[in-house]
C-alpha positions, 0 to 999 in steps of 0.5 A, spaced: 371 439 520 366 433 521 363 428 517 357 424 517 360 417 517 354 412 512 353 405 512 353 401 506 346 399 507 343 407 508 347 408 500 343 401 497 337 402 501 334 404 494 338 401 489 344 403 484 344 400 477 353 400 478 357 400 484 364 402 483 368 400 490 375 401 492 376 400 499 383 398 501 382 392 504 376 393 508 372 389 501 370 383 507 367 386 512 363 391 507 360 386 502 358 382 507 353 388 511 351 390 505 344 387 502 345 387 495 338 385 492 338 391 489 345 392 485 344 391 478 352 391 477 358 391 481 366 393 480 370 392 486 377 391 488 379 386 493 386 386 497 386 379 499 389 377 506 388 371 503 384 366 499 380 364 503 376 372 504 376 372 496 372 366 496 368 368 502 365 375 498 365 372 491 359 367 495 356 372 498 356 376 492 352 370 489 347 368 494 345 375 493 343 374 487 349 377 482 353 373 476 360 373 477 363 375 470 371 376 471 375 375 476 382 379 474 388 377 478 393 382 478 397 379 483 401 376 477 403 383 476 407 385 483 400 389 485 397 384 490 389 385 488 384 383 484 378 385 481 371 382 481 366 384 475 359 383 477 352 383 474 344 381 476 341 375 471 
């Protein structure tokens, strides 16, 4: 069987009022190729590989114009993620 693979660029190219992602580690790398100007609301779980990537996409995130409102570690709770709530102003 074959899968037509698509870039997240291709998916945003004509906006989304809410993005739900759940990408199992690959948050960094996606975020950051994707342009977010027309993105009203985000909800996306962050498996971080340290501290230093989860700052690295809420920034991204911000530059791209999104408001970030919650942030839920849940590394507390022996799962090792958090959740990162996001919206245009």
């Amino acid at each position: 069987m074959e899968v037509e693979a698509v870039g997240i660029e291709e998916i945003l190219a004509d906006g989304a009022d809410l993005v739900k992602m759940d990408i199992e580690g690959m948050e960094y790398e996606v975020v950051t190729h994707g342009r977010w100007n027309n993105v009203h609301n985000l909800i996306m779980e962050v498996h971080p590989r340290d501290g230093k990537r989860i700052g690295e996409i809420e920034k991204y995130l911000i530059d791209q114009g999104l408001k970030l409102e919650k942030r839920m570690d849940e590394s507390k709770y022996g799962v090792g993620l958090c959740t990162i709530v996001a919206h245009r102003v």
